[in-house]
RONU-433016 format. One record per residue (C-alpha): residue in three letters; x, y, z; residue number from 0; chain. Coordinates in Angstrom, 3 decimals, padded with zeros to 6 digits. Each point is the difference from the previous one (the first is absolute). Layout:
# RONU-433016
ALA | X | Y | Z | NUM | A
...
***
This chain:
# RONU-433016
UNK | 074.766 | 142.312 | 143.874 | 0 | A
UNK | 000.518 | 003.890 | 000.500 | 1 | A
UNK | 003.063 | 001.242 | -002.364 | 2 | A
UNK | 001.876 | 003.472 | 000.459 | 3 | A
UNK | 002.460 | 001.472 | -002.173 | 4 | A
UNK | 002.251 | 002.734 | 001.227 | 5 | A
UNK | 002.798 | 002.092 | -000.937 | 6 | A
UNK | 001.831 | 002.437 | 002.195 | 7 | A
UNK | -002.234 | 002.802 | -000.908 | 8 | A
UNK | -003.358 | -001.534 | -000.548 | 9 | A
UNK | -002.537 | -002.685 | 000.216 | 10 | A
UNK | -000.043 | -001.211 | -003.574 | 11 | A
UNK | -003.036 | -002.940 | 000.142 | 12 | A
UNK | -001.771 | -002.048 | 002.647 | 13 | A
UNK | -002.569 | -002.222 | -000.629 | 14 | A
UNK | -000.719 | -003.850 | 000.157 | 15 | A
UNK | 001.639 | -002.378 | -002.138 | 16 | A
UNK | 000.020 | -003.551 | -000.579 | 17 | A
UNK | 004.063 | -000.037 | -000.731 | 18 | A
UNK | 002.999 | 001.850 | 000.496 | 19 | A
UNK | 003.351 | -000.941 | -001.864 | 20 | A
UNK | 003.241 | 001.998 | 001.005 | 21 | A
UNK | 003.916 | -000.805 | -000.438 | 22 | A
UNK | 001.491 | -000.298 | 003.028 | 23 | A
UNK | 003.833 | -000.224 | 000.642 | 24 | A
UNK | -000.737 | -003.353 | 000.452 | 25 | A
UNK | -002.036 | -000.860 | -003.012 | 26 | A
UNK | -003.512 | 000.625 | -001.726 | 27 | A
UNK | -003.083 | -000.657 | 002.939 | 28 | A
UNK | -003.356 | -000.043 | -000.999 | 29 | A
UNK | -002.751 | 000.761 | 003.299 | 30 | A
UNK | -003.196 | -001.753 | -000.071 | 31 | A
UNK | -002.538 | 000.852 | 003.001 | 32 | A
UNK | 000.519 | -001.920 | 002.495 | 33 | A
UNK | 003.765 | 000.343 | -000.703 | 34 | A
UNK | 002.024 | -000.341 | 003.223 | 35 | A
UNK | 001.776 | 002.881 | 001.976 | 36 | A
UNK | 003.320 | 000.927 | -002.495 | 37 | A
UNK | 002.301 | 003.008 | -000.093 | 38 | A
UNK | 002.368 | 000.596 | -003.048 | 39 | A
UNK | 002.739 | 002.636 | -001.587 | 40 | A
UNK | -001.729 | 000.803 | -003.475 | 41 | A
UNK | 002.502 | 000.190 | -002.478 | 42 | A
UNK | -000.506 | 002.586 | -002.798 | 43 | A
UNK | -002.426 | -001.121 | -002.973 | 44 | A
UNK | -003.602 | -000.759 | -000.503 | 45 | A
UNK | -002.945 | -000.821 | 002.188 | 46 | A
UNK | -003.741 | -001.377 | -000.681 | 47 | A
UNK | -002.766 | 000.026 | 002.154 | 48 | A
UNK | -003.290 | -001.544 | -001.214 | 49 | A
UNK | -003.072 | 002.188 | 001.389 | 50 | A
UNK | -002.843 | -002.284 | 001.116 | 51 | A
UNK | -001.914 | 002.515 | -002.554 | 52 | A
UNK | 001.757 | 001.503 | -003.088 | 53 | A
UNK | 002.903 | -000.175 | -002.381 | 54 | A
UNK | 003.717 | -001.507 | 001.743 | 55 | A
UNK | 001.811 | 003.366 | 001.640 | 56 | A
UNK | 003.421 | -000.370 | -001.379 | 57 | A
UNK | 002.932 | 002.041 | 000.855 | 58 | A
UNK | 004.173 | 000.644 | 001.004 | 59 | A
UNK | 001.456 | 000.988 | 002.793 | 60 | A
UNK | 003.719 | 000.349 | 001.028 | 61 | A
UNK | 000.907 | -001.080 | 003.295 | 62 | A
UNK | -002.631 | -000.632 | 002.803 | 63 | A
UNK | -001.376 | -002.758 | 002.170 | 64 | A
UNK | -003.362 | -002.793 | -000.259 | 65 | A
UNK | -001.514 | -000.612 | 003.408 | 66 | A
UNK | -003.109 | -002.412 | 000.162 | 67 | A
UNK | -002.193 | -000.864 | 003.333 | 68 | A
UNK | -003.300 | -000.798 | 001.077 | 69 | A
UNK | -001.268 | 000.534 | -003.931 | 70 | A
UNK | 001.427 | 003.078 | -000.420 | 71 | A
UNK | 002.867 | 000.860 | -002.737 | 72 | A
UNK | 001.894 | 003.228 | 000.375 | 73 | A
UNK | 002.929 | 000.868 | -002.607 | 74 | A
UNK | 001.697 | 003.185 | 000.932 | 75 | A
UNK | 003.005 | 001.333 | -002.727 | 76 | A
UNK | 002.059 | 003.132 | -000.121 | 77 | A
UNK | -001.928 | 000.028 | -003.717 | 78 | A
UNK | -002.795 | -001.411 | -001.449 | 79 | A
UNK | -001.265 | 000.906 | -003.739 | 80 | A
UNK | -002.809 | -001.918 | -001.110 | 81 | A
UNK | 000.205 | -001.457 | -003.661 | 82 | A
UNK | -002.601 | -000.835 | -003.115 | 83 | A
UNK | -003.457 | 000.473 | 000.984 | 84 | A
UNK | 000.573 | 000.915 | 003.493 | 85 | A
UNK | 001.598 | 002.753 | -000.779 | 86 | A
UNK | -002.267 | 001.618 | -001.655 | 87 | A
***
């Protein structure tokens, strides 16, 4: 499935991946492909995304919303820093 990351003022990774986890105001979701259509309110805290190819992409984000259709993942957060490897 495609994956894009985005804060207000920039892209900050797309790629494929073969999982996303977020907290949602509802509770923690993990996204498979395949996954069916699903909006959610992120609440602050971590993220993972696990690139088909490559190390996990971990990260936080304050608030912000999860939307997931037809195989595609988009998070979108007023701010996203990415943390351990990623970041570097």
């Amino acid at each position: 499935m495609i994956v894009e990351v985005v804060a207000l003022d920039r892209s900050v990774w797309t790629g494929t991946a073969r999982q996303v986890r977020v907290r949602t105001t509802e509770g923690d979701i993990g996204i498979l492909p395949g996954h069916e259509a699903v909006a959610g309110i992120l609440k602050p805290g971590g993220f993972a995304v696990d690139p088909v190819d490559g190390a996990r992409i971990e990260g936080t984000i304050d608030a912000g919303f999860v939307f997931m259709d037809n195989n595609r993942v988009t998070i979108v957060a007023d701010n996203v820093e990415l943390t351990g490897s990623a970041a570097a």
